[in-house]
C-alpha positions as CSV (number, residue, x, y, z in Angstrom):
1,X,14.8,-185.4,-3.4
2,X,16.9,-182.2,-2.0
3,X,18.7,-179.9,-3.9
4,X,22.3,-179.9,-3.5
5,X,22.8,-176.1,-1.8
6,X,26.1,-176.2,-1.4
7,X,28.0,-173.3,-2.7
8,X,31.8,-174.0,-2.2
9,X,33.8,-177.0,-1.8
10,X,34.5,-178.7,1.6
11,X,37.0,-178.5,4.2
12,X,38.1,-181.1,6.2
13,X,38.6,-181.1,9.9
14,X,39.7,-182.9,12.5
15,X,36.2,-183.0,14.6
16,X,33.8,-185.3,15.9
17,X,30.1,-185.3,16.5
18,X,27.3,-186.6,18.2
19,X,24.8,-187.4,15.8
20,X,20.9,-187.5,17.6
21,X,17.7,-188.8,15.8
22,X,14.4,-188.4,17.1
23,X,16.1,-188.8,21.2
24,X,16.0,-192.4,20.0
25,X,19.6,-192.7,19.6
26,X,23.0,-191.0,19.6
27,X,25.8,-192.4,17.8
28,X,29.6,-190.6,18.0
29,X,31.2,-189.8,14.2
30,X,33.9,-188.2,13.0
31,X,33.6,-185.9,10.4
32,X,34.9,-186.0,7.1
33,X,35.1,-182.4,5.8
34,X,32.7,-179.6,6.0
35,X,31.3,-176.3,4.3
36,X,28.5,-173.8,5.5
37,X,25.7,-176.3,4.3
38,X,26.9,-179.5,5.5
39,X,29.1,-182.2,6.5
40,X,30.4,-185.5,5.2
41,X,30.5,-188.0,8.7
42,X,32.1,-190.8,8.7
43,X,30.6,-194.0,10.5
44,X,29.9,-197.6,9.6
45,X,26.5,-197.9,11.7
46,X,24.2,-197.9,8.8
47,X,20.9,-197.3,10.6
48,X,20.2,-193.8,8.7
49,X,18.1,-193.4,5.6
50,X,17.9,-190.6,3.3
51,X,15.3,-188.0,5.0
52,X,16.2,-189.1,7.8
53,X,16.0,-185.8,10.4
54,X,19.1,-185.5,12.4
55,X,20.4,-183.1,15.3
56,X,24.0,-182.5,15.6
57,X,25.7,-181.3,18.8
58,X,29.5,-179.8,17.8
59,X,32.0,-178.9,20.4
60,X,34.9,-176.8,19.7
61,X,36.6,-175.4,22.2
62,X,34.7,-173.4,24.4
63,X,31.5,-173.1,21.9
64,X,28.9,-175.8,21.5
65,X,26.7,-175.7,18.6
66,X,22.6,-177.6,18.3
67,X,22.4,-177.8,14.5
68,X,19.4,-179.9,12.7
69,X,20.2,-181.4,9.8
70,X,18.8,-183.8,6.8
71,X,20.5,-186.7,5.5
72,X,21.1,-186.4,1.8
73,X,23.4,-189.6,1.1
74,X,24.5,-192.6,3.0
75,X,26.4,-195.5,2.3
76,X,28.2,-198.3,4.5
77,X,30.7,-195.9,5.6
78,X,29.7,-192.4,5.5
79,X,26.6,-189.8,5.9
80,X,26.1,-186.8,3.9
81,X,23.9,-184.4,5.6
82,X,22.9,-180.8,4.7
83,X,22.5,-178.0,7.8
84,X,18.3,-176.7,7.7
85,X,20.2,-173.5,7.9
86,X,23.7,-172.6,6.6
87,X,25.9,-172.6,9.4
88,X,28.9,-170.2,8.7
89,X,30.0,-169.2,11.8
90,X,30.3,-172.9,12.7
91,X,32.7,-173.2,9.5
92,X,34.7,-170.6,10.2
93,X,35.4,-171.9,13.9
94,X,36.2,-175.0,12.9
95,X,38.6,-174.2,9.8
96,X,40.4,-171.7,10.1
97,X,44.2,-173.0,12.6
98,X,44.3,-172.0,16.0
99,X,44.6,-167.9,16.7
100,X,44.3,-166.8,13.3
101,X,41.0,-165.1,14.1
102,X,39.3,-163.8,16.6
103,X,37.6,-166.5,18.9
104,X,33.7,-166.2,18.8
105,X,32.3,-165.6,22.5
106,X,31.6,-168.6,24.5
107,X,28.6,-170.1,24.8
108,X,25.9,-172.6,23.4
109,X,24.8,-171.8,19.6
110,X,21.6,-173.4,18.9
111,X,20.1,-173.3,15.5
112,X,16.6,-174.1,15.5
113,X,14.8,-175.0,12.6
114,X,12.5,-173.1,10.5
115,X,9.1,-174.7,10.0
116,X,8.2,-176.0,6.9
């Protein structure tokens, strides 16, 4: 089991996701709230496990992020999953309202994983 590694409370946001695992399928979600080290998603699919490895691919406005991620928690509705690396630059982006801070450059922000 994973240790929680969450070190302040979530946000929520109005976002959606695409949610990959192992190129074998893609499913859209919208996601619940959010902090550095993860995200609550909501979606009814029920095909996830706990463990399961996930990629997530985030859009917001003109920045994309490729973010790997572990499922922690999933129930009928919803999927807890923790970022293999914190992700604070995504948080900020996707909290904070419109032109209250600067806008990060454009571009693709891919997070590759560290081996284990």
């Amino acid at each position: 089991m994973q240790h929680e590694r969450r070190s302040g409370r979530r946000h929520p946001v109005l976002l959606s996701v695409e949610l990959c695992q192992s190129g074998k399928m893609s499913m859209r979600c919208r996601v619940h709230n959010i902090a550095p080290e993860g995200m609550l998603l909501e979606n009814g699919s029920g095909l996830l496990s706990i463990g399961s490895k996930i990629e997530l691919q985030v859009s917001w406005a003109d920045c994309s992020w490729t973010i790997p991620a572990t499922v922690t928690h999933c129930n009928t509705n919803c999927i807890g999953v923790m970022f293999n690396e914190r992700q604070p630059l995504l948080f900020r982006t996707v909290t904070q309202p419109p032109g209250s801070i600067r806008q990060p450059a454009t571009g693709q922000h891919s997070i590759i994983a560290k081996p284990s």
